[in-house]
C-alpha angles and dihedrals in degrees: 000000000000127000145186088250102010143059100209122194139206117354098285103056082048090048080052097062099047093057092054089052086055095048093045096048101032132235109302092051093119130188112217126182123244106218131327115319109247132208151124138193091008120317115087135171137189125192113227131176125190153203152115114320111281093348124108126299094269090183142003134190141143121251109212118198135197108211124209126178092348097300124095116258100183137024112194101188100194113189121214121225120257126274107256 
């Protein structure tokens, strides 16, 4: 998985992550997809946004995948700017 500031390996290290989204923003921080995710042959992508249940967006961003074998080989999570 790719990331604005890491490079993170193999599914626990991303599990990992996740769970350290989830401890630094609370329970009700919440990811929710923006429209339908698209693809074909291999690449894919899927707009999110996130933040607390039923609070403002607090981010946005787009997550982009390479698929092999039917399993995906690498995540870019790319983070828009904020809204100014």
């Amino acid at each position: 998985m790719y990331e604005p500031t890491d490079i993170v390996r193999g599914p626990e290290a991303i599990s990992a992550v996740a769970g350290k989204l989830l401890e630094q923003f609370g329970p009700t921080f919440r990811f929710s997809p923006v429209g339908a995710a698209v693809g074909h042959h291999g690449p894919g992508s899927l707009r999110w946004q996130a933040g607390p249940d039923g609070g403002p967006v607090a981010v946005t961003g787009t997550d982009v995948v390479e698929v092999v074998g039917g399993k995906i080989a690498r995540l870019w999570v790319l983070l828009n700017p904020p809204e100014s």
